[in-house]
C-alpha positions in Angstrom: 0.0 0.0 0.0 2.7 2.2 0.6 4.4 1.9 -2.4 1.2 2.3 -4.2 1.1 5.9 -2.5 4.4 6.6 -3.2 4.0 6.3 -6.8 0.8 8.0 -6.9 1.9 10.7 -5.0 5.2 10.9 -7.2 2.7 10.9 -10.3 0.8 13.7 -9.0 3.6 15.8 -7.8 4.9 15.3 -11.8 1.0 16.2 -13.4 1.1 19.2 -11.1 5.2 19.9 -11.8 3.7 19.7 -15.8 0.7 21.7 -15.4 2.7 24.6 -14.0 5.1 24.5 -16.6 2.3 24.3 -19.5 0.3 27.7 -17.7 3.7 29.7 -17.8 4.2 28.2 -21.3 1.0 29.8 -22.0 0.7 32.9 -20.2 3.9 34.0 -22.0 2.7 32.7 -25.0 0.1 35.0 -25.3 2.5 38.1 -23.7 4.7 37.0 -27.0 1.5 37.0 -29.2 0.2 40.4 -28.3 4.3 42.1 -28.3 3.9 40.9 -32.0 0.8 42.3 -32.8 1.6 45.8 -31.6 4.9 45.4 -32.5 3.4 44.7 -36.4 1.1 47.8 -36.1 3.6 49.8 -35.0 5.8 48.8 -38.4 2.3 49.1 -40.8 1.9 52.8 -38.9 5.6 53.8 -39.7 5.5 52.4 -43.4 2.4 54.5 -43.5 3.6 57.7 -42.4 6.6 57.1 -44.7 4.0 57.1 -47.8 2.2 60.1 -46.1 5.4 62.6 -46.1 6.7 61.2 -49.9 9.8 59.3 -49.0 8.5 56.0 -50.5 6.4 55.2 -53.2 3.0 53.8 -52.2 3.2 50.2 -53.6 6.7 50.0 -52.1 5.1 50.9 -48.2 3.0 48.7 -48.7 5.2 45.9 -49.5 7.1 46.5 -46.6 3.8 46.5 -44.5 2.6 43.1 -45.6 6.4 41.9 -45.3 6.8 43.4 -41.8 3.7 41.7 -40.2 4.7 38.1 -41.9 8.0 37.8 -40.5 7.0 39.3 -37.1 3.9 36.4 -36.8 6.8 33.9 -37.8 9.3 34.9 -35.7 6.4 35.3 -32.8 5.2 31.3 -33.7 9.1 30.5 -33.4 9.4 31.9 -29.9 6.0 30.3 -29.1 6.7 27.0 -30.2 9.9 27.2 -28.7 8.1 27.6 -25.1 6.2 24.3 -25.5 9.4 22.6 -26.0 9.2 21.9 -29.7 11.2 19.4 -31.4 12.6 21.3 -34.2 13.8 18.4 -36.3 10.2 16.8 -35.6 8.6 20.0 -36.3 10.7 20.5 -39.4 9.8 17.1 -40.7 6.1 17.7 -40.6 6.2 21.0 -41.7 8.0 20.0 -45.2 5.2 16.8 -45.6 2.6 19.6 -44.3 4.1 22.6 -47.2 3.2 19.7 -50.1 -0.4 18.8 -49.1 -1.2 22.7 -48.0 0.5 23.9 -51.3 -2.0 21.5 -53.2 -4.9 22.3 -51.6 -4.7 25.9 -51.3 -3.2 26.6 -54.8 -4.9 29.8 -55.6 -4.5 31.5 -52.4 -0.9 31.0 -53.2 -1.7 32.5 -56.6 -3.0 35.3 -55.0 -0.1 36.1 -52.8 2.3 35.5 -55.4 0.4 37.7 -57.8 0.4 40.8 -55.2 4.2 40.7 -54.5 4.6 41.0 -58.4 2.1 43.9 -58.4 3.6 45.4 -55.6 7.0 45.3 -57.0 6.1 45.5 -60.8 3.6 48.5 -59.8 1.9 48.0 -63.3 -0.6 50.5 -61.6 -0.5 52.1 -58.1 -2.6 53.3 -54.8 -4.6 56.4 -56.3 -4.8 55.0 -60.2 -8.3 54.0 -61.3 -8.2 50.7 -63.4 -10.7 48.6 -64.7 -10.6 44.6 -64.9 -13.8 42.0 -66.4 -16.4 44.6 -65.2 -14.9 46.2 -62.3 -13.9 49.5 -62.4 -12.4 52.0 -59.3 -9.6 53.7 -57.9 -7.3 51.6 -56.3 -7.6 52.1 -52.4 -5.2 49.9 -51.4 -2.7 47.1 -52.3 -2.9 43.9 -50.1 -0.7 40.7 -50.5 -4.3 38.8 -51.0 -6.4 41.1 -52.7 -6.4 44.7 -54.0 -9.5 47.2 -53.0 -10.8 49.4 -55.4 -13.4 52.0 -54.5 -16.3 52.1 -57.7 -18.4 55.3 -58.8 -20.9 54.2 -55.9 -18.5 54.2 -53.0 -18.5 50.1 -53.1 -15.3 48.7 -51.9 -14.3 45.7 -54.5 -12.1 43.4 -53.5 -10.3 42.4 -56.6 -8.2 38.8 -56.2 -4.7 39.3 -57.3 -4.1 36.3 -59.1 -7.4 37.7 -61.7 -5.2 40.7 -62.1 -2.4 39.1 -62.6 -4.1 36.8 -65.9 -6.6 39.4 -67.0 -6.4 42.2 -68.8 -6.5 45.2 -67.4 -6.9 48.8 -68.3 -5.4 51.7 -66.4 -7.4 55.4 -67.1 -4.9 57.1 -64.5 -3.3 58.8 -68.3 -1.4 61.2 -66.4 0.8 60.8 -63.1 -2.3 61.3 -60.8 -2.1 60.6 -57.4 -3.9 60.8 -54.4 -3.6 63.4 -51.1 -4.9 63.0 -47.9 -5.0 66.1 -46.3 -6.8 66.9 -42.4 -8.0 69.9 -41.4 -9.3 70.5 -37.5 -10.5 73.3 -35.6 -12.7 74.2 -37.9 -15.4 77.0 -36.4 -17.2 77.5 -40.3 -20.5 75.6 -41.2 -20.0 72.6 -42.7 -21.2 73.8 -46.0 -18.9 76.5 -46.0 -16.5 74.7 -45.6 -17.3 72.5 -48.7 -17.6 75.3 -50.7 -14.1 76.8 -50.1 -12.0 73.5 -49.9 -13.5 72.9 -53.4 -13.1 76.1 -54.9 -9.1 76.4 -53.1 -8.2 73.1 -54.7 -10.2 73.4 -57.6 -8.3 76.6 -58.7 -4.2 74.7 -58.4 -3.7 74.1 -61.9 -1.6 70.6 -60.4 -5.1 69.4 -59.3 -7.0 66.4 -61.7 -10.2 67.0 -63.4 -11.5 64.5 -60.2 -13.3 66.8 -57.9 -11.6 66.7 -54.4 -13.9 64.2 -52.1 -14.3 65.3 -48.6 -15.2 63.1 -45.4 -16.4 64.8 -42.4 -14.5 62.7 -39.0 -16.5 64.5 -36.4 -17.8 67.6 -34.8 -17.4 69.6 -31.6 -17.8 72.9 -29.1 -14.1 73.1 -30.0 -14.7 73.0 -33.7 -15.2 70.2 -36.5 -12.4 67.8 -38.3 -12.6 67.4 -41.8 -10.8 65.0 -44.4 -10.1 66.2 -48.1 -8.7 63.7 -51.1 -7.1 65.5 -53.8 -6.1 63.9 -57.0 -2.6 65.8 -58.2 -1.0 65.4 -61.6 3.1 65.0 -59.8 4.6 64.1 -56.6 7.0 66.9 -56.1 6.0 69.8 -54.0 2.5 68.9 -54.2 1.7 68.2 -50.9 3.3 71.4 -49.7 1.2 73.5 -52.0 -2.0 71.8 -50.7 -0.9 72.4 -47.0 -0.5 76.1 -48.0 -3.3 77.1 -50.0 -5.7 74.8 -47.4 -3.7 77.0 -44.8 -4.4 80.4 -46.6 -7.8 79.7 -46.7 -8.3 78.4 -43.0 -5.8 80.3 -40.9 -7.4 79.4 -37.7 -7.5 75.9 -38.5 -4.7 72.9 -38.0 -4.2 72.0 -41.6 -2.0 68.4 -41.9 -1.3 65.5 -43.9 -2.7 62.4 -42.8 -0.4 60.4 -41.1 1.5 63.0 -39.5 
């Protein structure tokens, strides 16, 4: 009887020795999982405030975005793996039989990905162009590694797959350099449809604006004055920014005038 005790109690002491061990495991598991994910916004907001001042082109950010966020997940799932007490060569071993039967049976979500690192680094079109493919037609919001976003006459949000873009033929109408401007205005103490009526006459007068109207998106309002959001098109990169800051500026002295992102 007493060895039975022994060896149950040795047993126990070992289930409870493992249990402990496996709640640590996870609790800094889950510390690792959420350093990654703020760690991978952080990069995505610093990519984007690169495309907001001009330094890189948008497809390029991007890129870099997408590319920043993978290898942070990886290296996260390393770290986490490695707190379970993976066996590597194990782990290895079913990852390479695991790659040949995933690779078969998700063929054109690899398509996809594939496709959007050759748009992203081709750029046979870029974030601000309007393109048309089969019968969708919208200015390209954004560039993922999946899928790229165009926004249609209605305000729809199509999500075009890559791998369609990549094999179909496609038209881009952007005929000139045009590209987009996000520019943020706050503290604004006019009515709304004043407002309106001078951001669109201000732009509308730059002869480096695009036959597209600007399009404006109110963001909220307040005692201390309401925020507004105003997409140019522009027909070059260089300087352009600045000269929407400053007439936007001009016309609003009161106001902060920015670009988005800063």
């Amino acid at each position: 009887m007493d060895e039975i005790w022994s060896q149950t109690r040795d047993e126990l002491v070992e289930a409870y020795g493992d249990l402990v061990a496996f709640l640590i495991a996870s609790v800094q598991g889950v510390v690792v999982l959420l350093v990654a994910v703020l760690v991978a916004r952080v990069l995505r907001n610093r990519t984007s405030t690169a495309k907001s001042l001009g330094r890189l082109a948008p497809n390029i950010v991007a890129l870099l975005a997408n590319a920043a966020s993978i290898i942070t997940y990886i290296v996260a799932a390393s770290i986490i793996l490695g707190l379970f007490g993976a066996n590597w060569t194990a782990l290895l071993a079913v990852l390479s039989v695991s790659t040949v039967a995933i690779s078969l049976a998700l063929q054109d979500v690899l398509k996809n990905y594939i496709a959007g690192v050759y748009i992203l680094l081709e750029t046979p079109f870029s974030i601000g162009d309007r393109i048309s493919i089969r019968d969708f037609e919208g200015e390209v919001e954004t560039i993922e590694i999946r899928s790229t976003v165009l926004t249609n006459d209605a305000g729809e949000r199509v999500l075009v797959p890559n791998a369609t873009i990549f094999s179909e033929v496609l038209t881009n109408r952007s005929t000139t350099h045009v590209r987009r401007r996000t520019v943020v205005l706050e503290g604004l103490r006019q009515s709304p449809a004043d407002v309106e009526r001078v951001v669109t006459e201000t732009l509308g007068s730059r002869s480096d604006q695009a036959s597209r109207p600007p399009r404006l998106r109110w963001r909220s309002f307040s005692g201390e004055g309401s925020s507004l959001e105003v997409d140019s098109w522009v027909l070059a990169d260089d300087g352009v920014a600045d000269g929407d800051l400053g007439a936007l500026r001009d016309a609003f002295p009161d106001a902060t005038v920015r670009l988005a992102g800063e």
